[in-house]
N, CA, C and O atoms as a GROMACS GRO file, in nm:
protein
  388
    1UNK      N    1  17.668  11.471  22.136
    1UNK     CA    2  17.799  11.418  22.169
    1UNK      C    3  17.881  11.522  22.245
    1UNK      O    4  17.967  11.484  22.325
    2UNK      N    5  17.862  11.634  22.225
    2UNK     CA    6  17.973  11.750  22.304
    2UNK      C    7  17.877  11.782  22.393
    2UNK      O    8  17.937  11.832  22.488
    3UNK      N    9  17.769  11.781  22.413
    3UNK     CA   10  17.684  11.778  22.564
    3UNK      C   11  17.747  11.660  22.647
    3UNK      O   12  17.772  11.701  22.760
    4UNK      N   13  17.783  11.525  22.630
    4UNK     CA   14  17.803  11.425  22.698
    4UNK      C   15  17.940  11.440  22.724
    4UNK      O   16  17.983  11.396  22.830
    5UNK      N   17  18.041  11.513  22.620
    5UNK     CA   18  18.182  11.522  22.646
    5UNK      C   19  18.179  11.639  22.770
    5UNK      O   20  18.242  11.623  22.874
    6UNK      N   21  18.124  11.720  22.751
    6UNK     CA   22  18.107  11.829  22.896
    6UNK      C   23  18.069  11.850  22.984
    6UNK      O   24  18.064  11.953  23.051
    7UNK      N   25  18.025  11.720  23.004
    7UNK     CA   26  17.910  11.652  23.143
    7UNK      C   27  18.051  11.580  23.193
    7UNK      O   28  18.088  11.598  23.309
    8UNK      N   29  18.140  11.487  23.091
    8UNK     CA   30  18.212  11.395  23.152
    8UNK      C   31  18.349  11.469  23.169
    8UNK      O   32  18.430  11.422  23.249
    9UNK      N   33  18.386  11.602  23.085
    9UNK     CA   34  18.498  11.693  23.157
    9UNK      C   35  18.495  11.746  23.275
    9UNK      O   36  18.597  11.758  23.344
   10UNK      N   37  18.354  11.790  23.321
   10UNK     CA   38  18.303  11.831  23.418
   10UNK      C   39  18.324  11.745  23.572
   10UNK      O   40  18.351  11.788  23.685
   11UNK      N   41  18.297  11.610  23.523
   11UNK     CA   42  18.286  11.507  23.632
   11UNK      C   43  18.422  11.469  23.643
   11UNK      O   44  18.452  11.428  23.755
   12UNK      N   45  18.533  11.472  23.540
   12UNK     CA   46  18.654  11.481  23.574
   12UNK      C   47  18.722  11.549  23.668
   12UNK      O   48  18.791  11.509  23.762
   13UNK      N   49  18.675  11.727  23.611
   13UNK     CA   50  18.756  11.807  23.664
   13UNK      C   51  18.711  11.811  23.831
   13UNK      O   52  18.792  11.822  23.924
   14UNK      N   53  18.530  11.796  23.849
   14UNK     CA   54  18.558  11.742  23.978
   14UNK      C   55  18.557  11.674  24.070
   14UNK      O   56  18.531  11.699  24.188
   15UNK      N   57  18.599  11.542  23.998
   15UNK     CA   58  18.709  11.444  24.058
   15UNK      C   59  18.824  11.496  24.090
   15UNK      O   60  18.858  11.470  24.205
   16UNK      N   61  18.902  11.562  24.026
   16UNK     CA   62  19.008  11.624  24.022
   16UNK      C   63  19.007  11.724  24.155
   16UNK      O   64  19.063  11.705  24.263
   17UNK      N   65  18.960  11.787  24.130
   17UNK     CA   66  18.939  11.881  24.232
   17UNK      C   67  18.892  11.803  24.399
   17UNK      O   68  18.926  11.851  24.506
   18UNK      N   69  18.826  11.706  24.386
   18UNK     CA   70  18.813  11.652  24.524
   18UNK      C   71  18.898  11.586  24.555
   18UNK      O   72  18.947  11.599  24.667
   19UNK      N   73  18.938  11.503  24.479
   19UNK     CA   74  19.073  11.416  24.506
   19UNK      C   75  19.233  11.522  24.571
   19UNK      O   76  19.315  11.490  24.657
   20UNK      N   77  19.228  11.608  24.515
   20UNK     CA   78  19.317  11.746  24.558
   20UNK      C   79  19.302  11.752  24.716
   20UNK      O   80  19.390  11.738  24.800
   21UNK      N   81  19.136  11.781  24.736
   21UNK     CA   82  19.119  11.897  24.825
   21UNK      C   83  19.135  11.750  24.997
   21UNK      O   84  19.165  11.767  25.115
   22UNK      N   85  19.090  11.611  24.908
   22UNK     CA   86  19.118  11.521  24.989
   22UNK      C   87  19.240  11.444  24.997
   22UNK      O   88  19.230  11.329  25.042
   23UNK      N   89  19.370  11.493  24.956
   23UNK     CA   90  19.509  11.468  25.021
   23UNK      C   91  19.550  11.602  25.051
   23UNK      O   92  19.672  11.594  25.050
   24UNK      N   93  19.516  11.729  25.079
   24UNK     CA   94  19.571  11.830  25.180
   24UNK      C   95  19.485  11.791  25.267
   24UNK      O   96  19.534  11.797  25.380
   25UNK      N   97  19.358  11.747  25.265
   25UNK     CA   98  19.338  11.759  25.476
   25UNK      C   99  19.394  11.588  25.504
   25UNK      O  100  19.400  11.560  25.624
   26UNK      N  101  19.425  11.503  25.432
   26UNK     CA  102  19.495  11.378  25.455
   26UNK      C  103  19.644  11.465  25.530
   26UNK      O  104  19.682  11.437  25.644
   27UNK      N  105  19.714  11.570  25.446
   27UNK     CA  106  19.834  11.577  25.496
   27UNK      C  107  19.758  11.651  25.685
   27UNK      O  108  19.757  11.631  25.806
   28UNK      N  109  19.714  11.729  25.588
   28UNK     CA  110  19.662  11.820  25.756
   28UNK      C  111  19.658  11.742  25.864
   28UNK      O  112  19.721  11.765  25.967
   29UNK      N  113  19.564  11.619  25.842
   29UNK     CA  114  19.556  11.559  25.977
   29UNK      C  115  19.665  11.493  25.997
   29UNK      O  116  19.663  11.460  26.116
   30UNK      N  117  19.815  11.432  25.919
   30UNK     CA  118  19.886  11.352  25.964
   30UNK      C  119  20.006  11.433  25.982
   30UNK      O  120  20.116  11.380  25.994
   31UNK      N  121  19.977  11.632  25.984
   31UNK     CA  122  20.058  11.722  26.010
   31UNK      C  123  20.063  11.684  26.204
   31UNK      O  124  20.151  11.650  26.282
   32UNK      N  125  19.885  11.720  26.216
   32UNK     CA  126  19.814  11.734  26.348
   32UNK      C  127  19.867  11.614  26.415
   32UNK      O  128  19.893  11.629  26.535
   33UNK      N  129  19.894  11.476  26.355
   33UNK     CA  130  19.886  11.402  26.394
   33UNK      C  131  20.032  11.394  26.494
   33UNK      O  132  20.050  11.394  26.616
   34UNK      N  133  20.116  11.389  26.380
   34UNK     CA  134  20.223  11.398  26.404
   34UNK      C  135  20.284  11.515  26.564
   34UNK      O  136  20.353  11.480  26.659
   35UNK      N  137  20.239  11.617  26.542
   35UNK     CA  138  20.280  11.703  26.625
   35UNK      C  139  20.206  11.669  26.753
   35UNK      O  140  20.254  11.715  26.856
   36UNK      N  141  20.083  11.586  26.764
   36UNK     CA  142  20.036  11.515  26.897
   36UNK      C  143  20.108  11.384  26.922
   36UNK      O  144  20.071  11.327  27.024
   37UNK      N  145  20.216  11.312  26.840
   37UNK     CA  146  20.320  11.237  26.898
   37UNK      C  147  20.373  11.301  26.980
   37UNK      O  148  20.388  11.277  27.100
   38UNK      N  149  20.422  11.432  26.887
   38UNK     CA  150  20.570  11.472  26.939
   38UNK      C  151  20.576  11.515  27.094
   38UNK      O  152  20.668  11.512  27.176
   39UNK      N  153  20.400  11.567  27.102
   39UNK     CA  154  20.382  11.631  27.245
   39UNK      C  155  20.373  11.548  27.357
   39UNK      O  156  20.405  11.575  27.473
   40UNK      N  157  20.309  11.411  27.296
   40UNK     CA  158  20.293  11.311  27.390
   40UNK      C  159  20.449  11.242  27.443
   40UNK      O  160  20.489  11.192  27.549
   41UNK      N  161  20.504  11.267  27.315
   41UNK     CA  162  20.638  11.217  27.370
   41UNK      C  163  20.733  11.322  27.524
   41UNK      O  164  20.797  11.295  27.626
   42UNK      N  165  20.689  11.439  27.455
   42UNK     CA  166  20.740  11.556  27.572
   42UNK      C  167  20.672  11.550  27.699
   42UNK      O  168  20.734  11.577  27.802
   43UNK      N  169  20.547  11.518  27.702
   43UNK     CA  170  20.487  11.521  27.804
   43UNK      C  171  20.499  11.367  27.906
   43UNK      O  172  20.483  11.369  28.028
   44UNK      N  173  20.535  11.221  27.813
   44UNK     CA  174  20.599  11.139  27.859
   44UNK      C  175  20.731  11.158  27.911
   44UNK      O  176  20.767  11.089  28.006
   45UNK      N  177  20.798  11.232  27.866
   45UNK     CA  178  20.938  11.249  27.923
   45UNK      C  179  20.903  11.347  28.041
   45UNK      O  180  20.965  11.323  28.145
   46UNK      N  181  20.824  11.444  28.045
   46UNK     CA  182  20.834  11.516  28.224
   46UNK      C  183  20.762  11.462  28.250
   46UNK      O  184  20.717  11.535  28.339
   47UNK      N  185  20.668  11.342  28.246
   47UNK     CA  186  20.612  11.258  28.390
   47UNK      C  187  20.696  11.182  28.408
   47UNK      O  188  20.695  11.178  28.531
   48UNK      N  189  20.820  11.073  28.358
   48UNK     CA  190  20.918  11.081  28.436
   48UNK      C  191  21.009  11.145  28.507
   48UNK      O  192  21.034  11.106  28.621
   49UNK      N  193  21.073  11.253  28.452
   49UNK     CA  194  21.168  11.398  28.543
   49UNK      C  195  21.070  11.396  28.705
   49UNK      O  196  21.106  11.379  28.821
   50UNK      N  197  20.920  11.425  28.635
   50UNK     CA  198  20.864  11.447  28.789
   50UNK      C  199  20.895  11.340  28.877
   50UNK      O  200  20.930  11.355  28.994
   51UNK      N  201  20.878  11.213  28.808
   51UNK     CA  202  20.855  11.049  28.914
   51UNK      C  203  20.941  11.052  28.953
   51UNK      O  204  20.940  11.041  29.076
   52UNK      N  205  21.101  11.072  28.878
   52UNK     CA  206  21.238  11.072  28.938
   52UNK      C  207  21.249  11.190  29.054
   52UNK      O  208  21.301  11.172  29.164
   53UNK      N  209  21.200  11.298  29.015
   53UNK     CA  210  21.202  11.398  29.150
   53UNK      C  211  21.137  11.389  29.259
   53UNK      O  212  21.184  11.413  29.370
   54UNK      N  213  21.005  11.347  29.232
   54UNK     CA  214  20.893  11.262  29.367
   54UNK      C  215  21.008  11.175  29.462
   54UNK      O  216  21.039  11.178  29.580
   55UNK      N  217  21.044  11.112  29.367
   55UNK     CA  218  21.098  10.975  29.454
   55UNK      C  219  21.188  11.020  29.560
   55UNK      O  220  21.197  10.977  29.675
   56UNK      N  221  21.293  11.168  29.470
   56UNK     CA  222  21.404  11.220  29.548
   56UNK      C  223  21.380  11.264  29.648
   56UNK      O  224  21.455  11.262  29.744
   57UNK      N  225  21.238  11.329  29.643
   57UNK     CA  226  21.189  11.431  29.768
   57UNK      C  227  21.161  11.353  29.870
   57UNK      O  228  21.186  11.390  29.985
   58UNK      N  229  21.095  11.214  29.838
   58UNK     CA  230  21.017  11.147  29.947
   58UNK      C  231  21.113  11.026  30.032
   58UNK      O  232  21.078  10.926  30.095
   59UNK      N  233  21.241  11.078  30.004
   59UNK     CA  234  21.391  10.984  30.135
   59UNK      C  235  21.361  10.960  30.214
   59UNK      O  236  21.301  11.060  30.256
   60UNK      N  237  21.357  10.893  30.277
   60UNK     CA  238  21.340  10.898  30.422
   60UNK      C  239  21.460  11.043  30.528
   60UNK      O  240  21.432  11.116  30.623
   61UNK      N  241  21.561  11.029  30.467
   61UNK     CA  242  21.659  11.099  30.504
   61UNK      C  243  21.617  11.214  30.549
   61UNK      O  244  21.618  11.259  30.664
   62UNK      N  245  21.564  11.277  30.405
   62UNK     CA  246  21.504  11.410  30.345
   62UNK      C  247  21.370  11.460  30.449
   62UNK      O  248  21.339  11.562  30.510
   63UNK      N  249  21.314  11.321  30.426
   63UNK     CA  250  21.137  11.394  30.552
   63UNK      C  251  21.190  11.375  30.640
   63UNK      O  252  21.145  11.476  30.695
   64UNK      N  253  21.280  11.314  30.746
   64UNK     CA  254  21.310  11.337  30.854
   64UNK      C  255  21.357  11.462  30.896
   64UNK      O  256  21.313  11.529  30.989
   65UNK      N  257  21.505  11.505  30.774
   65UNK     CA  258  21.546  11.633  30.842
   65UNK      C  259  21.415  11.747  30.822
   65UNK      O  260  21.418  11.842  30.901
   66UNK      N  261  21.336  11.745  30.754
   66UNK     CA  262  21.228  11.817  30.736
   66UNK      C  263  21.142  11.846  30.864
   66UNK      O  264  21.099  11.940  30.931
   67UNK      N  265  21.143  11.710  30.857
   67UNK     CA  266  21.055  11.672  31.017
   67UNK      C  267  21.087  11.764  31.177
   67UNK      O  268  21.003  11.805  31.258
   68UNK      N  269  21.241  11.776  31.182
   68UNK     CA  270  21.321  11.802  31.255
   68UNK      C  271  21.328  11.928  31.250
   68UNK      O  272  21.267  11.986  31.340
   69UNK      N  273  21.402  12.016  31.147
   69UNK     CA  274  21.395  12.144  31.135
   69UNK      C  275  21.249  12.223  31.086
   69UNK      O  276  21.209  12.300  31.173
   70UNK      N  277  21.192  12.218  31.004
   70UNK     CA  278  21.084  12.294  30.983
   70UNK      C  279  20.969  12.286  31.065
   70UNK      O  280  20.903  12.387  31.091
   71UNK      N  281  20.934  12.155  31.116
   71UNK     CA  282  20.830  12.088  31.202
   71UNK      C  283  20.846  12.099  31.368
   71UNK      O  284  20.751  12.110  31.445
   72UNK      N  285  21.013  12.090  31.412
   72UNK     CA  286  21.068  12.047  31.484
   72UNK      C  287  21.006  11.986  31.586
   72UNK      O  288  20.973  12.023  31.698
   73UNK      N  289  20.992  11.860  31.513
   73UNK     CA  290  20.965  11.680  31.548
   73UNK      C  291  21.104  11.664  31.619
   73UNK      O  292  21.203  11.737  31.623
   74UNK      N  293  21.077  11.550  31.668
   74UNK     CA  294  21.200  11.464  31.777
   74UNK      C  295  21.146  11.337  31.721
   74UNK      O  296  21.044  11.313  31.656
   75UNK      N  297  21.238  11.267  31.762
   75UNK     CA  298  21.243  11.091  31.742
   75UNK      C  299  21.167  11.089  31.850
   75UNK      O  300  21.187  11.184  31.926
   76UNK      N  301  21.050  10.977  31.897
   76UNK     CA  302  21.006  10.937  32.011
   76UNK      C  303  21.106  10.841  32.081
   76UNK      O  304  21.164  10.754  32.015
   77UNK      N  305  21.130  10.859  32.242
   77UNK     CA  306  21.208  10.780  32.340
   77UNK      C  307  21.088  10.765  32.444
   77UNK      O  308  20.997  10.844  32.468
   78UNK      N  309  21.121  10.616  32.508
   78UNK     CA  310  21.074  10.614  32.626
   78UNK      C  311  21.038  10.713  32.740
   78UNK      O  312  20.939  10.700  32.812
   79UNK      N  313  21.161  10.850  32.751
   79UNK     CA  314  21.143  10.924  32.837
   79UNK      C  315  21.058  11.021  32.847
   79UNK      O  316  21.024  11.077  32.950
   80UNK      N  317  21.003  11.054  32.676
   80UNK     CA  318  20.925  11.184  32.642
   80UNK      C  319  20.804  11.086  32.566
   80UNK      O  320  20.752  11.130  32.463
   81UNK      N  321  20.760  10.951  32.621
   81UNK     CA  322  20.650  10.933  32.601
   81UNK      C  323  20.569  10.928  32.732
   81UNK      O  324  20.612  10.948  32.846
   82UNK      N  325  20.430  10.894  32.689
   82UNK     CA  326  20.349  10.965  32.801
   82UNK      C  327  20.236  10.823  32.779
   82UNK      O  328  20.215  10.794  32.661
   83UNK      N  329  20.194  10.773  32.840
   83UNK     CA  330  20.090  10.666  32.849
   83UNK      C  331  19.982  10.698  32.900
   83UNK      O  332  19.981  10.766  33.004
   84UNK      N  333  19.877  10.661  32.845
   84UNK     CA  334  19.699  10.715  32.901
   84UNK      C  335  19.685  10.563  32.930
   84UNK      O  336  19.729  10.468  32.864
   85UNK      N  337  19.596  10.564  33.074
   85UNK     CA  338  19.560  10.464  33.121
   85UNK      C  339  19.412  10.432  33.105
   85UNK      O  340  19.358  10.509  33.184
   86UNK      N  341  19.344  10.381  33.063
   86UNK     CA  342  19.190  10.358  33.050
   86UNK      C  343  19.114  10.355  33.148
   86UNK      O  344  19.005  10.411  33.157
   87UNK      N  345  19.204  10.247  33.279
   87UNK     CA  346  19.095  10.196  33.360
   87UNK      C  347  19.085  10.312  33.486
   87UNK      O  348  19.020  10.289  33.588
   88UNK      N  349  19.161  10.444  33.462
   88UNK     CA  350  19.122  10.552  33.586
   88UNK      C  351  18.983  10.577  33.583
   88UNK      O  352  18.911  10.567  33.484
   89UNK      N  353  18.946  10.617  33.716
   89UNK     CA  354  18.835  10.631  33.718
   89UNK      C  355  18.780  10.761  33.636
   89UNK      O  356  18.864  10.826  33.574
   90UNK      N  357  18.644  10.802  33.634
   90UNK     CA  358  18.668  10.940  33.542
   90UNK      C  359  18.592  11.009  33.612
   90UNK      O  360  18.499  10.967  33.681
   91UNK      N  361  18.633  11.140  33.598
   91UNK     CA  362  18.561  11.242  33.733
   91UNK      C  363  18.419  11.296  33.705
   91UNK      O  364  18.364  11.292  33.595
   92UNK      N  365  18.361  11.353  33.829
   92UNK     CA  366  18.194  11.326  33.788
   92UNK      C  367  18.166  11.458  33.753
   92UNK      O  368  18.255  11.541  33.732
   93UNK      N  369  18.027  11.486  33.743
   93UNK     CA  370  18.052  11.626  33.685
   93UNK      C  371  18.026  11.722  33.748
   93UNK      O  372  17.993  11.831  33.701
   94UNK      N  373  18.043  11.683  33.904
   94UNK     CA  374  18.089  11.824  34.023
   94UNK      C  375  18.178  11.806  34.100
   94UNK      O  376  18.222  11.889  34.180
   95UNK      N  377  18.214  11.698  34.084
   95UNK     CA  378  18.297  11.598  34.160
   95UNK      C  379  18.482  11.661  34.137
   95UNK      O  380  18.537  11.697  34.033
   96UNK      N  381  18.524  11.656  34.242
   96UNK     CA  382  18.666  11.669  34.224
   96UNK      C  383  18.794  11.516  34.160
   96UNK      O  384  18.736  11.411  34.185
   97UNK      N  385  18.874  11.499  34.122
   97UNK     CA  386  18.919  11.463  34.097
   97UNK      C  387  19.011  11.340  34.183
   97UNK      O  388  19.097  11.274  34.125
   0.00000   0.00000   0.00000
């Protein structure tokens, strides 16, 4: 009878003991868990900041003056365009022009 009582203290205590050791990694992972909300939430909030700043950069306003000063692009006009004609003849290959 006290062989069977110390077989079944035994199987108590570890029950006891697993049941323990299995709600700290329960908390652990819903520590982990938690703090991969929190990041996802941070990291959702600057891919908007960025989308809102994309959008700002890409004005039309904005790439033009860009265009203008850093590039210095011109608006195209009739006067400073230039037309290629297809049907000239094309020069031979000793041939003058």
């Amino acid at each position: 009878m006290i062989r069977l009582n110390l077989v079944l203290l035994l199987a108590v205590v570890l029950s006891a003991l697993y049941l323990v050791r299995m709600q700290y990694d329960s908390r652990l992972l819903y520590t982990q868990l938690d703090r991969a909300k929190a990041e996802a939430r941070q990291l959702e909030t600057e891919h908007q900041r960025l989308q809102v700043e994309k959008r700002a950069q890409a004005t039309p306003l904005r790439v033009e003056r860009i265009a203008r000063d850093t590039l210095h692009m011109r608006t195209a006009t009739p006067a400073i365009t230039l037309y290629v004609n297809d049907s000239a003849p094309a020069a031979g290959a000793g041939g003058a022009p």
